[in-house]
C-alpha positions in Angstrom: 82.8 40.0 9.4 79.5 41.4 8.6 77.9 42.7 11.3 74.2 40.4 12.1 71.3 43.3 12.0 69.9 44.8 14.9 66.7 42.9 16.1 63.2 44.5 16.1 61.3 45.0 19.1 58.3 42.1 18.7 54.4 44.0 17.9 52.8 43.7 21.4 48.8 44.0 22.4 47.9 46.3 25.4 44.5 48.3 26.6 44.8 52.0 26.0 46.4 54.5 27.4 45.4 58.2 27.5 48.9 59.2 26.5 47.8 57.3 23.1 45.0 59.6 22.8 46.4 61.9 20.2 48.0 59.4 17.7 44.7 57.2 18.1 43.0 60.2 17.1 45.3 60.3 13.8 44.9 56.5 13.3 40.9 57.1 13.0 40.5 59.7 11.1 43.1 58.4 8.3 41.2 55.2 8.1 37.9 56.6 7.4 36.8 55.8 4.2 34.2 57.9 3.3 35.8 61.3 4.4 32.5 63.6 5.2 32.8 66.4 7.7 29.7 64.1 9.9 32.3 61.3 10.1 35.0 63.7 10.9 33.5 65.2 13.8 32.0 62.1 15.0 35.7 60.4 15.3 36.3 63.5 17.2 33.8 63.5 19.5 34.4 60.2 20.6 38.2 60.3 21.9 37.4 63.8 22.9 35.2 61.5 24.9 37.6 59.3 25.8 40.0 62.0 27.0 37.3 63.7 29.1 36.5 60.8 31.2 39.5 58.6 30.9 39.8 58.0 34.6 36.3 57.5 35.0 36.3 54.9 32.2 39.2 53.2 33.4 38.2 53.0 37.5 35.2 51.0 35.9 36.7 48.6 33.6 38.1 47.5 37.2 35.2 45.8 38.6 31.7 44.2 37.4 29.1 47.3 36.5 26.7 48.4 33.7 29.4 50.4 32.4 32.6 48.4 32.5 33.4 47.8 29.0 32.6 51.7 27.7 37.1 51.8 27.1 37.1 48.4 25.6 40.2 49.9 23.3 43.6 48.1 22.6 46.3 49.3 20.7 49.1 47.8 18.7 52.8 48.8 19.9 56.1 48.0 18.2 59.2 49.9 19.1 57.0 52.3 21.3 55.1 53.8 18.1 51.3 53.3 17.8 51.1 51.1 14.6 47.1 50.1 15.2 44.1 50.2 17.3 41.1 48.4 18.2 38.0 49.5 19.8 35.3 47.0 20.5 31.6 46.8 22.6 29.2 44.4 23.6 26.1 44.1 21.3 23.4 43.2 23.3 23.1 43.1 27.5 24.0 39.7 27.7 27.5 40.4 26.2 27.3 37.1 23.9 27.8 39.3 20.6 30.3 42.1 20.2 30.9 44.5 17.7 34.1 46.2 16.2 33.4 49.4 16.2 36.7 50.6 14.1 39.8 49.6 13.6 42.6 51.4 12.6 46.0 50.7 11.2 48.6 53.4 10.4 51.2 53.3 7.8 55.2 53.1 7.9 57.3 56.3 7.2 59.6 55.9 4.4 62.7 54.4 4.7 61.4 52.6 8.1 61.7 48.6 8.4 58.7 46.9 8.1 59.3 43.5 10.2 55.0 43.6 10.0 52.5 43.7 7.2 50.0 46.4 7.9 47.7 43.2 7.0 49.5 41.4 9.9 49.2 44.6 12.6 45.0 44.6 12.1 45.1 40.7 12.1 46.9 40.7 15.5 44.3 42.8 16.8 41.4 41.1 15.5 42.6 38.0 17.2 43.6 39.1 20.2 40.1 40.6 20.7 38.5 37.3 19.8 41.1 35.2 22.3 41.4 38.0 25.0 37.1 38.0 25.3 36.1 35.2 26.3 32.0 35.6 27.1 31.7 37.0 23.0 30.1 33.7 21.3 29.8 36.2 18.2 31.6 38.8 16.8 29.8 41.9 14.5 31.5 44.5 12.1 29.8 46.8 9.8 32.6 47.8 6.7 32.5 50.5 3.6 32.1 48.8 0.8 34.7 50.2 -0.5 37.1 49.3 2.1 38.8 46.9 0.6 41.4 46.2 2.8 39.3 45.8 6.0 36.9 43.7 4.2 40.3 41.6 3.2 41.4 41.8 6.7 37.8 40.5 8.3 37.7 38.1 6.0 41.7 36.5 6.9 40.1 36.7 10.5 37.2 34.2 9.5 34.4 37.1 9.1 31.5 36.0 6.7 29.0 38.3 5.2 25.6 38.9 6.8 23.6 41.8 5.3 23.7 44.5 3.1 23.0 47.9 4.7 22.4 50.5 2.5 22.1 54.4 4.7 19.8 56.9 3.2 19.4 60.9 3.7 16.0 62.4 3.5 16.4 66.0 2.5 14.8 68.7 5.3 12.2 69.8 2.3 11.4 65.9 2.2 10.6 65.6 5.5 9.0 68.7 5.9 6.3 67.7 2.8 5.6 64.2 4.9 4.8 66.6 8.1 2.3 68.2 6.3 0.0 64.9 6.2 -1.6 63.4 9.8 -0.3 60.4 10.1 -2.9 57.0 10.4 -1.7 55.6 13.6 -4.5 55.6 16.4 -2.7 53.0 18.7 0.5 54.9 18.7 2.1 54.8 22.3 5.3 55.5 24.4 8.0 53.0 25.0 8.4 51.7 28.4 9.8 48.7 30.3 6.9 47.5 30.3 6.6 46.9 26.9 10.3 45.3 26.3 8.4 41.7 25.5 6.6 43.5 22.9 9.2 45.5 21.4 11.4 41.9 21.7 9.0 39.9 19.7 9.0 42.5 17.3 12.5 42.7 16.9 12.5 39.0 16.1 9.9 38.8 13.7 11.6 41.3 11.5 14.7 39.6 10.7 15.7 36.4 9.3 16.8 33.4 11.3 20.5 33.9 10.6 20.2 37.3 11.3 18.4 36.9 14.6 20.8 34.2 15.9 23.5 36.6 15.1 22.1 39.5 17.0 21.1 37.8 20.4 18.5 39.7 21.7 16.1 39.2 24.7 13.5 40.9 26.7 16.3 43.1 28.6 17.5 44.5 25.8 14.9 46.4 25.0 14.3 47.6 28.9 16.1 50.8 30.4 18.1 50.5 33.8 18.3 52.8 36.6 21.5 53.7 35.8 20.8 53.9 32.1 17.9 56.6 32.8 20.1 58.7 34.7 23.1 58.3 31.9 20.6 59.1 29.2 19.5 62.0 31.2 22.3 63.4 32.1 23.2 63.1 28.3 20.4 65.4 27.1 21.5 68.1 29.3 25.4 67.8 28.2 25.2 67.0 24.7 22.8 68.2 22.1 20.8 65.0 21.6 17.2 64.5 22.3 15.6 60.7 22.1 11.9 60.3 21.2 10.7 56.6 20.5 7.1 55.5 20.2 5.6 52.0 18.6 2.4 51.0 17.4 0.4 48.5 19.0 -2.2 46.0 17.2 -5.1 45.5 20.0 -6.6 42.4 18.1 -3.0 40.6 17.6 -1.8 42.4 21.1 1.4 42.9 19.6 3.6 45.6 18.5 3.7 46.0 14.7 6.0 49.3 14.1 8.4 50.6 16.0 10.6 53.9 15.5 13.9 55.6 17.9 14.5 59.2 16.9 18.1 60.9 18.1 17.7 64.4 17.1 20.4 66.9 17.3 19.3 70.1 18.9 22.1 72.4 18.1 22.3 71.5 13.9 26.1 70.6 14.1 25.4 66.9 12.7 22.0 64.9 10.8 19.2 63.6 12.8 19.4 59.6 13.1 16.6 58.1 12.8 16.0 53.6 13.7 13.3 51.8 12.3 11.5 48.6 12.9 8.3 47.2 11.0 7.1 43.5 11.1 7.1 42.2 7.7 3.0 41.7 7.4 1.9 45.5 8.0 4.6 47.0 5.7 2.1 49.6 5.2 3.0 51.3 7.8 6.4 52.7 6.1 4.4 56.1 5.0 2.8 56.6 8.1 5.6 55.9 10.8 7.8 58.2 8.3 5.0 61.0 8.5 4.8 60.8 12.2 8.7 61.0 13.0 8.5 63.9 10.3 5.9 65.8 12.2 8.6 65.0 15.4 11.9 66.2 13.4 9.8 69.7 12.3 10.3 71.1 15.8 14.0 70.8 15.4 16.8 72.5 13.3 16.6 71.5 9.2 18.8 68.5 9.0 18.9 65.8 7.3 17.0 62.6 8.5 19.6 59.3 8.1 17.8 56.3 8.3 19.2 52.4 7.4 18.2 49.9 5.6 18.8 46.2 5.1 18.9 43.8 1.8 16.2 41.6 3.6 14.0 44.8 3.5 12.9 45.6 0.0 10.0 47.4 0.8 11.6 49.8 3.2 14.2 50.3 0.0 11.1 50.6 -2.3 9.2 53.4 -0.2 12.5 55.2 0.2 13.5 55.2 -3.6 9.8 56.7 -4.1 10.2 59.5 -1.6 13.2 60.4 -3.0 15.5 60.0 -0.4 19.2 60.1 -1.2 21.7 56.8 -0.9 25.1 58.1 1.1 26.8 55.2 1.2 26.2 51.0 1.6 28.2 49.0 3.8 28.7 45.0 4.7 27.8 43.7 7.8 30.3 40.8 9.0 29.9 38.2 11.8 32.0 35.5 13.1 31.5 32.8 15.7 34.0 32.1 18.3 34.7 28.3 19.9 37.1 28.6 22.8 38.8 25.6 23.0 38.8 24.3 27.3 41.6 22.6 28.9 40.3 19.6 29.8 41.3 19.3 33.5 43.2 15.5 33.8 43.9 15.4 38.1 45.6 12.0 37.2 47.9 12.8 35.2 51.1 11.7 36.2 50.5 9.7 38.8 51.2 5.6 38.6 48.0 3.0 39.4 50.9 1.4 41.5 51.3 4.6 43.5 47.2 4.8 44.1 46.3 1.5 44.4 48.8 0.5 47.0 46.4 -1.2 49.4 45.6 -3.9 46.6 49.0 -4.7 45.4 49.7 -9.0 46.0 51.5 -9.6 49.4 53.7 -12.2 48.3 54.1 -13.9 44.3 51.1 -16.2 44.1 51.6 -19.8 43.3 50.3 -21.5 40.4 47.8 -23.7 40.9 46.8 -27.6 39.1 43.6 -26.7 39.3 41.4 -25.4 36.5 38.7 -22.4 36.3 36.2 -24.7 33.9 32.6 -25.0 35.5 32.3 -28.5 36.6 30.0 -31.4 35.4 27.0 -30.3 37.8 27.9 -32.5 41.1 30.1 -30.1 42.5 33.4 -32.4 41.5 35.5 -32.1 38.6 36.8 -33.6 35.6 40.3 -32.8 36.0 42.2 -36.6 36.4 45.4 -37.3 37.3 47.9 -37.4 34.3 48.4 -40.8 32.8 44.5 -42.0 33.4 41.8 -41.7 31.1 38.4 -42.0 31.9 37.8 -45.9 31.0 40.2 -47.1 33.3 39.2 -48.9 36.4 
């Protein structure tokens, strides 16, 4: 008799693990798609990260805090081999919207049985994210353009397109020609909590409506916590970032028109990063926001400036085209939309109206009665006669 083959272990879902450090680490960097030496070392930052504070990460995903979902990370095991990971965050403070920030599926050796699809591994994870998350009304991924297969994957999983994002790179001689020129902004000021309902109304004014219902965002988004000061103090003195941020401010309008986050890195080992925001009425203020974070970047090591842009911002495109700034790469933004389906709670289930209602059950079998229910003829009597009479007879 042939012998029935040898079962496969089933693909199982679990939170990370530091002793999956390594091969996540190999699961990242194969799935980059556009292989630069930036991306490289960014990937490798981040589980160098992970490995650092492990223990602190995981002591406090254990209990409500600020910083509970910093190793929101789940792998995909089958026959205890790595075959995917998945490593997620919360978009804005309310934790509504999410974003994927990778995911990662690694290939089969030769010769090895394949009872799941690499297609199936990064499906299994996507959807285990969506199920296992239940306060994420909205889910966010950013994809290569050229990533076909994740695209395919997000798009299995339900994801729709949402915006273009095209990422440019403003060569240090750029830059350093825009620093030359004082910039025109006389109501230029620091960013403070107390200018998060500003900086919010901003924010949604330069977006469209299917964009803005996507992102999520409210007044304490845009405001820095206690903790979050410290963190992003502590942060400059560890790492070789610096943050400058400033917005402009329209005193007739009293509202902020321009807005602009600078991460500069202080040691040269990766490109300045650069976020901008500009209401769609003073687009004008592209040349002069660009000169004035110029003037800002001059102080630091000659990098190149990365700045984004969106397909609902054509003028931010058109400014950057005639600077000459240099297009690395464009990428799709996804989103997706979660309805958890409740259990509706049914107490009475399974339980008999005979078995509830026992105090109004009949004593004994009720007798049937010669008497009618019809209304009578207005005296009070009724019309019921005797059978075998009729109404004429005396």
């Amino acid at each position: 008799m042939a012998s029935s083959p040898a079962e496969t272990p089933e693909l199982q879902i679990r939170p990370l693990l530091r002793r999956d450090l390594e091969v996540v680490e190999r699961l990242m960097l194969d799935a980059l798609e556009t292989d630069t030496e930036s991306n490289r070392l960014e990937v490798t930052q981040r589980v160098q990260q992970l490995r650092r504070w492990y223990g602190l990460l995981k002591g406090l995903s254990l209990f409500p805090n600020p910083l509970q979902h910093l190793l929101s990370t789940y792998v995909a095991e089958q026959d205890d081999q790595v075959r995917g990971v998945i490593q997620v965050s919360p978009f804005n403070r309310t934790r509504s919207t999410w974003r994927i920030e990778q995911i990662a599926v690694g290939q089969y050796s030769p010769g090895e049985f394949r009872q799941t699809s690499l297609m199936d591994v990064g499906s299994q994870l996507l959807r285990y994210c969506l199920q296992a998350i239940w306060e994420a009304r909205t889910w966010l991924i950013e994809v290569d353009v050229n990533d076909n297969s994740v695209i395919g994957l997000c798009r299995k999983t339900g994801f729709q397109p949402l915006a273009q994002m095209t990422y440019w790179a403003i060569a240090p001689d750029l830059w350093q020609a825009l620093a030359e020129r004082q910039p025109d902004l006389p109501n230029l000021l620091p960013v403070g909590n107390a200018d998060a309902g500003l900086l919010c109304q901003l924010d949604t004014a330069s977006m469209p409506p299917h964009v803005r219902q996507v992102f999520d965002r409210h007044i304490t988004d845009f405001k820095t916590g206690l903790l979050g000061s410290v963190t992003q103090g502590v942060g400059s003195w560890l790492t070789p970032v610096q943050v400058v941020s400033g917005y402009v401010f329209e005193p007739q309008r009293k509202a902020a028109i321009g807005y602009f986050r600078l991460q500069l890195c202080k040691d040269g080992s990766h490109p300045h990063e650069a976020k901008l925001t500009v209401h769609p009425a003073y687009t004008w203020l592209y040349p002069e926001l660009f000169c004035q974070m110029a003037q800002v970047v001059r102080g630091y090591p000659e990098q190149a400036l990365i700045v984004d842009s969106a397909d609902y911002q054509p003028e931010r495109e058109d400014f950057l085209q005639q600077l000459g700034a240099e297009q690395t790469h464009h990428t799709l933004m996804m989103s997706r939309s979660v309805w958890h389906k409740l259990r509706e709670a049914k107490p009475l289930e399974g339980l008999q109206l005979t078995d509830v209602l026992q105090n109004l059950q009949p004593v004994r079998k009720p007798v049937p009665s010669r008497f009618s229910l019809e209304s009578g003829n207005g005296n009070g009597k009724s019309d019921t006669k005797p059978p075998g009479l009729s109404k004429d007879s005396n």
